[in-house]
C-alpha positions as CSV (number, residue, x, y, z in Angstrom):
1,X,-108.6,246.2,82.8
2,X,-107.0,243.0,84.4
3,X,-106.3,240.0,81.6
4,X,-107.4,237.1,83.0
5,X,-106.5,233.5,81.8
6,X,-109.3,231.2,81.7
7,X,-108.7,227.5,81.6
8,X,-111.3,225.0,80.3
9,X,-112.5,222.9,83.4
10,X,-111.8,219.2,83.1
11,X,-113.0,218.3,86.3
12,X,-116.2,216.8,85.2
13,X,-114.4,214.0,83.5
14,X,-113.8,211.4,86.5
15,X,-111.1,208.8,85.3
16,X,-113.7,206.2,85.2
17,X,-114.8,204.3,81.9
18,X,-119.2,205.1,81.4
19,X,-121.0,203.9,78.2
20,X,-124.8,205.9,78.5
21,X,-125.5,205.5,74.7
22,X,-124.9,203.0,71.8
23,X,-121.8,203.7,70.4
24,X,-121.6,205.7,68.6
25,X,-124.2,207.4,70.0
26,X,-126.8,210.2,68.1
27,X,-124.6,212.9,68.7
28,X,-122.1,211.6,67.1
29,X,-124.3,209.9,64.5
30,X,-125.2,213.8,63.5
31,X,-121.7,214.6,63.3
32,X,-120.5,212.2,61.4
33,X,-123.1,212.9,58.3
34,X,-121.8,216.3,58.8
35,X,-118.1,214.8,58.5
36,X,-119.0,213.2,55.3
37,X,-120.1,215.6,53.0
38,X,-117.8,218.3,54.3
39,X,-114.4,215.4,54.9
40,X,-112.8,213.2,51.9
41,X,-112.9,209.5,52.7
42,X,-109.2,209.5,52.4
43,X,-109.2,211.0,56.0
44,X,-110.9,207.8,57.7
45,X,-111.4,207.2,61.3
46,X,-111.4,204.1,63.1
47,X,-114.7,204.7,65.3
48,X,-117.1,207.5,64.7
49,X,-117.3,208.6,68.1
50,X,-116.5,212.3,68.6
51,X,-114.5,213.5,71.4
52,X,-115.6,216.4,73.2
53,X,-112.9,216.7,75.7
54,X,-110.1,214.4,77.4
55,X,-108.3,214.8,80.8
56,X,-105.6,211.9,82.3
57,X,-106.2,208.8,80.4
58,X,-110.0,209.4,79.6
59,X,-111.6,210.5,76.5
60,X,-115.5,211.7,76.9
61,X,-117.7,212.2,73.3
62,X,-120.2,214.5,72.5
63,X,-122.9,211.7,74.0
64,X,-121.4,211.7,77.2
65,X,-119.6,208.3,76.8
66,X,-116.1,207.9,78.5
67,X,-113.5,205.7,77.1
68,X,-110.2,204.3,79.0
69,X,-107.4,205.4,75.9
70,X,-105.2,203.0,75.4
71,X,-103.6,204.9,72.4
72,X,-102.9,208.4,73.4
73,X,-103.6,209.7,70.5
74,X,-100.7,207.4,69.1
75,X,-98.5,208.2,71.1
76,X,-98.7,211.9,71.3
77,X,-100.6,213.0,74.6
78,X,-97.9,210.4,76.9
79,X,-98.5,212.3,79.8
80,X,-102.0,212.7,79.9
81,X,-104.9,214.3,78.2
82,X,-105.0,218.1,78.6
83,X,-102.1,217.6,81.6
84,X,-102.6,221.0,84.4
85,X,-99.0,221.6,83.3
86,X,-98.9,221.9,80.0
87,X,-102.3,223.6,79.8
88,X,-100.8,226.5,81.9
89,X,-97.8,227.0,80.2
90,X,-99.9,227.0,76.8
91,X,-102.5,229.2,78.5
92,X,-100.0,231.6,79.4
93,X,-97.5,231.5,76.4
94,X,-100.6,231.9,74.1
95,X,-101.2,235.3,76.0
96,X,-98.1,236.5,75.7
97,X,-96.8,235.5,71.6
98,X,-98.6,233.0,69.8
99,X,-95.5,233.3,66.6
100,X,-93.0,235.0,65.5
101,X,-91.2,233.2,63.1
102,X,-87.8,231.9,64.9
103,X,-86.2,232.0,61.6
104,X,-86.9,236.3,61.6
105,X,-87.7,236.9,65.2
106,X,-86.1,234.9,67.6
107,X,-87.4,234.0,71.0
108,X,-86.1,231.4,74.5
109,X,-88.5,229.0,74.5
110,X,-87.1,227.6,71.2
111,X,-83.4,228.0,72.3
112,X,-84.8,225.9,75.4
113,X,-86.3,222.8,74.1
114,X,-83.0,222.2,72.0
115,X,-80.9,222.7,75.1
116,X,-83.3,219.7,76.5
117,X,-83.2,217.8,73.8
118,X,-79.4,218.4,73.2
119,X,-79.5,217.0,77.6
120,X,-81.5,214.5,77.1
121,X,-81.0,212.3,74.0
122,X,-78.4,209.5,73.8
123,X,-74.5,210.7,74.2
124,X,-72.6,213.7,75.9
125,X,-71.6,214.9,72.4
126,X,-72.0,218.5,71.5
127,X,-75.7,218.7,70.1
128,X,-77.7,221.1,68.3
129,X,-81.8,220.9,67.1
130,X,-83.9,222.6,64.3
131,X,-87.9,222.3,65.3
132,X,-90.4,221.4,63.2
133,X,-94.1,220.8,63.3
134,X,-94.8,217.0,62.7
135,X,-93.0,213.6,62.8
136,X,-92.9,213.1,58.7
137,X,-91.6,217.1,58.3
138,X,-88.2,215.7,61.0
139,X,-88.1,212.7,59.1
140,X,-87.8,214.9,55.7
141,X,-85.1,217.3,57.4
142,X,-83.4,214.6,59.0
143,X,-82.3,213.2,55.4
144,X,-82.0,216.6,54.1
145,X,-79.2,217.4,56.9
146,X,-77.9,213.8,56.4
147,X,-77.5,214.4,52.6
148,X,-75.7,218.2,52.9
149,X,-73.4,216.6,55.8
150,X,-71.7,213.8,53.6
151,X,-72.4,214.9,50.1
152,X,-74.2,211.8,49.3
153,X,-77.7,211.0,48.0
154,X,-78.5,207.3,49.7
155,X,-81.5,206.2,52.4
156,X,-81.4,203.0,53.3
157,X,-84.3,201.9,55.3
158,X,-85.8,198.9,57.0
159,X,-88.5,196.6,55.7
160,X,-91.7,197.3,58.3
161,X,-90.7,200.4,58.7
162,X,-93.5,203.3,58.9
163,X,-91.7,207.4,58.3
164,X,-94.6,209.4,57.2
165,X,-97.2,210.4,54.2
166,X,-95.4,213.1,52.6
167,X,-93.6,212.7,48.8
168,X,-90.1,210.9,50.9
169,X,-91.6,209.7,53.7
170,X,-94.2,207.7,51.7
171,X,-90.8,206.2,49.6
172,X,-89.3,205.1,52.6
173,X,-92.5,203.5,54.5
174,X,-92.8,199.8,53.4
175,X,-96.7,199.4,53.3
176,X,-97.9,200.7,50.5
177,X,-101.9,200.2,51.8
178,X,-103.2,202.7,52.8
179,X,-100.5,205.2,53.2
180,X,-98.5,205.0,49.6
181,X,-101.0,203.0,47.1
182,X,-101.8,205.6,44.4
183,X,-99.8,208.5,45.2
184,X,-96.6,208.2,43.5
185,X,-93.8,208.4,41.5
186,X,-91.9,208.9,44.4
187,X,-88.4,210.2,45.4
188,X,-85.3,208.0,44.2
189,X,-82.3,207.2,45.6
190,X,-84.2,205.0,48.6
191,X,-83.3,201.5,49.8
192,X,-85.0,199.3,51.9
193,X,-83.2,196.6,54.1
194,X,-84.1,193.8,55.8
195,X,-84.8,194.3,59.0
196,X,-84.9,192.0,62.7
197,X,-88.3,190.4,63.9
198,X,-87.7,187.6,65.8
199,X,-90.9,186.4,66.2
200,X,-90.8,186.0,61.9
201,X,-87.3,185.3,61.1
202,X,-86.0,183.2,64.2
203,X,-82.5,185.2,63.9
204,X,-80.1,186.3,66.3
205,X,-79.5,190.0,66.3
206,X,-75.8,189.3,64.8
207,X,-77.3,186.9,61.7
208,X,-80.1,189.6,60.8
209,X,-77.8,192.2,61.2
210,X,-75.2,190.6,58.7
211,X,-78.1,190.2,56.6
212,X,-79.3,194.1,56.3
213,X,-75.7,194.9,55.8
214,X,-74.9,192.4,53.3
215,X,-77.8,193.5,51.2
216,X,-76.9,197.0,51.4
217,X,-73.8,196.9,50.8
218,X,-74.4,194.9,47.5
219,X,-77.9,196.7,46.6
220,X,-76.3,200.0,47.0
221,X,-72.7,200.3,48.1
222,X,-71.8,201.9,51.6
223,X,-70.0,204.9,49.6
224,X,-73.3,206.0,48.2
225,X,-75.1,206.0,51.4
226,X,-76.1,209.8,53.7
227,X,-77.7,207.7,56.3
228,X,-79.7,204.4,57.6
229,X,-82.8,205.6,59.2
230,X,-84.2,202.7,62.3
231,X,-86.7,202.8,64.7
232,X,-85.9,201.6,67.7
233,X,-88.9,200.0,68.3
234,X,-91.0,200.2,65.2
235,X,-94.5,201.7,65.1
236,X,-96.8,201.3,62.3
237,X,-94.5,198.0,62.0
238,X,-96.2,196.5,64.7
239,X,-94.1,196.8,67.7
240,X,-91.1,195.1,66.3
241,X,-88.5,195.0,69.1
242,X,-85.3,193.8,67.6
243,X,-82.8,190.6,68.3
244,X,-80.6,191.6,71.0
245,X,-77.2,193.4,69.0
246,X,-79.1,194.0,66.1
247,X,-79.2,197.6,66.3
248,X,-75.4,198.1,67.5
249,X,-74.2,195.9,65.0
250,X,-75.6,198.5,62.3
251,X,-74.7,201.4,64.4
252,X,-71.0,200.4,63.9
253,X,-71.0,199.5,60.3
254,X,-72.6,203.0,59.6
255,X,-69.9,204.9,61.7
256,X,-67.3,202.8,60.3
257,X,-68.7,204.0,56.8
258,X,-69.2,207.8,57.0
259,X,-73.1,206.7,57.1
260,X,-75.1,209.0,59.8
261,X,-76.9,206.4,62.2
262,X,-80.6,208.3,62.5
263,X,-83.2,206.7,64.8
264,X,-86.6,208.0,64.7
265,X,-87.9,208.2,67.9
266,X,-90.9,210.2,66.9
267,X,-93.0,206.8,68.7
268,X,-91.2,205.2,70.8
269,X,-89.3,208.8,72.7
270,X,-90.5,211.1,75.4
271,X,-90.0,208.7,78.2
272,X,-92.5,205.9,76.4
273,X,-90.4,202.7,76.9
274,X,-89.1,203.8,80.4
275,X,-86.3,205.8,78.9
276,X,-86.0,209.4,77.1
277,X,-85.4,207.4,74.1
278,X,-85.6,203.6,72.8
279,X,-82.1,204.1,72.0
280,X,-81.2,204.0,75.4
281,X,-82.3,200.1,75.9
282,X,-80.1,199.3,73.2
283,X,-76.6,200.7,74.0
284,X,-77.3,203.3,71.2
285,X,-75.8,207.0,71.0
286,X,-76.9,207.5,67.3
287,X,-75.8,210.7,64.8
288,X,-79.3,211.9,65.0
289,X,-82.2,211.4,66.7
290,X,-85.4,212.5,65.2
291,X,-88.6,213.3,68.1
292,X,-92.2,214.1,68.0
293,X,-95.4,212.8,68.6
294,X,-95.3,212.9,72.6
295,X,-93.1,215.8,73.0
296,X,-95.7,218.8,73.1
297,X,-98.3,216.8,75.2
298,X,-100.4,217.2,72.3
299,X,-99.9,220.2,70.4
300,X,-97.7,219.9,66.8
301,X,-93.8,219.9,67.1
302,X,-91.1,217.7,66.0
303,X,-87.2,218.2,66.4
304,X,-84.1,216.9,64.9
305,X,-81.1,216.6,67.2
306,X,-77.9,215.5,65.8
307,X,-74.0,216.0,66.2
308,X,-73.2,219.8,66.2
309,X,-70.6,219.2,63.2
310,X,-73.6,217.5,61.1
311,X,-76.4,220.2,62.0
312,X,-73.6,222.9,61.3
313,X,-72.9,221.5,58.0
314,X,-76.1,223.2,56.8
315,X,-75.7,226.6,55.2
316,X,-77.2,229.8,57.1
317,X,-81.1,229.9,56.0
318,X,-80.8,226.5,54.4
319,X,-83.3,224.8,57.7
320,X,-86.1,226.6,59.2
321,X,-89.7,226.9,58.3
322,X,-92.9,229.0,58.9
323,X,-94.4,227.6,61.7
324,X,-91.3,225.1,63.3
325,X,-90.8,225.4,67.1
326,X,-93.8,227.8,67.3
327,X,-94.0,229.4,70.7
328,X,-96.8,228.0,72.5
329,X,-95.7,224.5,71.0
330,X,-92.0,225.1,72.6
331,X,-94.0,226.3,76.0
332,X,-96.0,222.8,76.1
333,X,-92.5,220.9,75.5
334,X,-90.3,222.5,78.0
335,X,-93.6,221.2,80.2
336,X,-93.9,218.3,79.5
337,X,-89.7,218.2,80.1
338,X,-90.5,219.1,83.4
339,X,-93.3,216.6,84.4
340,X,-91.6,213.7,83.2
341,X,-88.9,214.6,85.9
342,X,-91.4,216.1,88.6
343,X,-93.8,212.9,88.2
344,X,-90.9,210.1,88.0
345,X,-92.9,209.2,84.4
346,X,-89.8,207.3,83.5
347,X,-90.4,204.8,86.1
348,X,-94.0,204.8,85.5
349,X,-93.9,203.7,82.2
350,X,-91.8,200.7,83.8
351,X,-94.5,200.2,85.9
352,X,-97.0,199.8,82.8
353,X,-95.4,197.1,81.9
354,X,-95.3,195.4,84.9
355,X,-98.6,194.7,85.0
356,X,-99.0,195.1,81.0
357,X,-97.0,192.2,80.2
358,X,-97.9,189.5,82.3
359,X,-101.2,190.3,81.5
360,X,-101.1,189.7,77.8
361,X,-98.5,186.9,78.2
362,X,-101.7,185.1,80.8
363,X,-103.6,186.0,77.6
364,X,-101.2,184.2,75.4
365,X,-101.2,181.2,77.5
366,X,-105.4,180.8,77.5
367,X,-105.8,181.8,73.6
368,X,-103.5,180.4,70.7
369,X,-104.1,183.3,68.6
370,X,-101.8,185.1,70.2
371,X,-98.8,184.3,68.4
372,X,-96.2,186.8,70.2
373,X,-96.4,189.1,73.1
374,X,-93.5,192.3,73.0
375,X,-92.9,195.5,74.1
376,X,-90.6,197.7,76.4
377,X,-92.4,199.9,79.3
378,X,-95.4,201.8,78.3
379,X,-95.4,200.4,74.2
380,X,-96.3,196.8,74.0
381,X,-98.1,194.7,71.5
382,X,-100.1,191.0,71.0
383,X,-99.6,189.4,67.6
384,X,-102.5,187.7,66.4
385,X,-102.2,184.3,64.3
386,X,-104.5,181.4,63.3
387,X,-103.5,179.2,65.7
388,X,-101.2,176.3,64.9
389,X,-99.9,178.8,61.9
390,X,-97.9,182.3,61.9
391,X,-100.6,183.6,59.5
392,X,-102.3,187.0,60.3
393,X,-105.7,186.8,62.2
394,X,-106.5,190.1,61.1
395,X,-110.6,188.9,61.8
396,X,-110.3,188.3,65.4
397,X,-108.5,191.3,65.5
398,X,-110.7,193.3,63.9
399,X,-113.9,191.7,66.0
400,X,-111.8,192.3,69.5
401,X,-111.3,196.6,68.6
402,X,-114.8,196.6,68.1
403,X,-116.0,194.4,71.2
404,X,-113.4,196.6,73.3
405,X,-114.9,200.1,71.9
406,X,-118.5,199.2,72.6
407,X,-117.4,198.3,75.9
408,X,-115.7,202.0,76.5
409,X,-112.1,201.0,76.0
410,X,-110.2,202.4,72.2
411,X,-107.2,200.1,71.0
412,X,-104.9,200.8,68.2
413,X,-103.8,198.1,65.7
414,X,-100.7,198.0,63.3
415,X,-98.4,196.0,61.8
416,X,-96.9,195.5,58.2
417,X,-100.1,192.2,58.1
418,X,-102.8,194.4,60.4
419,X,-102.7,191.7,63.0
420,X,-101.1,193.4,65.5
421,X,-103.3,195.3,68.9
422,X,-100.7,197.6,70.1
423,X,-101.0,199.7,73.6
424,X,-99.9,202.6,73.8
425,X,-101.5,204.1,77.2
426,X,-100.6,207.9,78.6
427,X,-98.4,207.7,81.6
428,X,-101.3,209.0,83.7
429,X,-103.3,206.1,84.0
430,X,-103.8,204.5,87.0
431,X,-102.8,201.0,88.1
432,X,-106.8,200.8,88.3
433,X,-108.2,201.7,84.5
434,X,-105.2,199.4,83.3
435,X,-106.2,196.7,84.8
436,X,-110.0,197.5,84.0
437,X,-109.1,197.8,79.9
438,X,-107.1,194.5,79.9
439,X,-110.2,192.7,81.5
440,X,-112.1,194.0,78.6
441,X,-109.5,192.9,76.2
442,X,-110.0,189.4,78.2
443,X,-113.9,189.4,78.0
444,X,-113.3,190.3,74.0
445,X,-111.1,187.6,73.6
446,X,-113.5,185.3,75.2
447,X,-116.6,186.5,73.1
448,X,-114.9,185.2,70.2
């Protein structure tokens, strides 16, 4: 008997944006009564359109529908929907071991995304990496590891700042609504700190910085302090790109305190600002650097990758987990490794915002409720304001999603005062469908 792989076609879906039905169509209508007797309304979604299948930077429903994604499943799928790739390494790793438990039963293809990671994050420091499944589980073991390494108990965090749902990550996310409200107590020994938005606080990256560490350092005291977790480039936060010598500036007071610099990347890694990491844009080589999201082109796995003296600080049997670096996850990673380089993605995502940016700025200049345009590469955002005033317009932002998604394009919005319309496009899209979704975005702006 000959074994016989057999991948799912894709080729139907053209990279072309087609509305045949209302949306969401009857199809999905169907499902969606299904969904809610059988789904808590704690699990929302923002349109009930049902995806069927994805290739490149198109999504297709079960109506037929196609839809240019301009959110990549939040960032996960940065290469592309189903990418050849990554679909034949995962078709032929899941042939071969699906899990083993790394932890019991070793295997290479966990041993070789930390070797990639350990290559390709900030510094030329000695590295090592544990694997994990999600963004808010590296979070979790990045403080963990942080905590054994100095012997203290201290987070400090930065106001915006989105880390996860679980029982810490929720502590150190500042929105409560939707992700916290309800669900506590929470874990102690958490600290949030003022962080850098220009477009908000006007400061120079040395003034804001002087700021966070003055607060910490009289809110908690440096001594009692394991590690100050950033993002880059914030997420959920809205796109927050910081004051130039911001992040340095608290990079240094952190090594000059015994406090282990962590930036999650888990958003704004993977080659999605032009760079492996954020951190790169900003002079950074932090302690740790925590990754997800895009790094399994769409299949679950995180990673922490810090100094070899902090990861080794952690007894034998003291990290691991069930499912962490499963197999066919680390086969999809060392793929999508390998396309960044092969496809020159790097430069790509500099090439997104190329045409991304002045774009939205043009937009800016025709429409005052556009209070701020930012980003870096392939992770931008518009912030939306009544004009005259820096007050969130979360309305017209609310009526432009819906406009765009009837018209077969799906933005993602954020920020701390849901104002903000982020883009976060795969790396696959053509010069062609980006320029076809921002003259949506223009004819939804102009329908208000």
């Amino acid at each position: 008997m000959t074994d016989t792989i057999v991948k799912p076609s894709t080729d139907s879906i053209t990279q072309e944006r087609r509305i045949v039905t209302a949306i969401p169509g009857p199809k999905s209508e169907a499902l969606h009564r299904r969904r809610l007797a059988a789904v808590p309304a704690g699990v929302n979604s923002a349109l009930p359109a049902y995806i069927e299948s994805a290739h490149g930077a198109i999504l297709r429903d079960v109506d037929g529908n196609q839809f240019i994604d301009m959110g990549a499943g939040i960032g996960v799928t940065t290469i592309g929907h189903t990418d050849d790739a990554v679909v034949a390494a995962v078709a032929e790793q899941v042939a071969k071991l699906t899990h083993a438990a790394f932890t019991i039963s070793p295997y290479e293809g966990y041993v070789r995304v930390a070797e990639l990671l350990a290559e390709h994050t900030p510094g030329t420091h000695a590295k090592k990496s544990v694997l994990q499944n999600s963004g808010a589980e590296a979070v979790e073991n990045g403080v963990k590891i942080a905590r054994k390494y100095t012997g203290r108990n201290g987070v400090a965090v930065l106001d915006h700042a989105y880390h996860g749902r679980t029982s810490l990550t929720m502590a150190m996310t500042f929105k409560a609504m939707p992700y916290a409200l309800g669900f506590g107590p929470f874990p102690g020994d958490v600290y949030r700190a003022p962080n850098s938005y220009p477009y908000r606080d006007g400061l120079s990256g040395a003034d804001a910085a002087k700021r966070t560490i003055a607060y910490l350092e009289k809110s908690v005291g440096a001594s009692d302090l394991a590690c100050l977790i950033v993002e880059p480039i914030q997420g959920e936060g809205g796109f927050q790109v910081p004051a130039e010598g911001f992040l340095p500036a608290l990079q240094a007071w952190c090594t000059a305190n015994g406090i282990v610099f962590i930036a999650d990347e888990i958003q704004s890694g993977m080659a999605r600002t032009g760079a492996y990491f954020a951190s790169e844009h900003f002079g950074l080589v932090p302690d740790m650097v925590l990754s997800a999201k895009g790094i399994a082109g769409g299949l679950p796995l995180s990673a922490i990758t810090a100094r070899a003296e902090i990861m080794d600080a952690s007894h034998p049997g003291g990290l691991g987990g069930t499912f962490g670096g499963n197999p066919v996850a680390c086969a999809a990673a060392i793929a999508v490794f390998e396309q960044i380089e092969s496809e020159g993605l790097l430069a790509k995502a500099a090439g997104i915002h190329s045409i991304l940016a002045p774009a939205l700025r043009d937009l800016q200049a025709k429409y005052d409720i556009i209070g701020d345009v930012r980003g870096i590469g392939a992770m931008n955002a518009i912030e939306l304001v009544l004009p005259g005033t820096q007050e969130p317009n979360t309305a017209a932002l609310a009526s432009i999603v819906a406009y765009a998604a009837q018209h077969g394009v799906l933005f993602l919005t954020a920020g701390t005062y849901g104002n903000v319309l982020r883009f976060l496009p795969s790396l696959a899209i053509s010069d062609e469908l980006l320029r076809e979704a921002i003259g949506v975005l223009g004819e939804a702006f102009a329908a208000l």
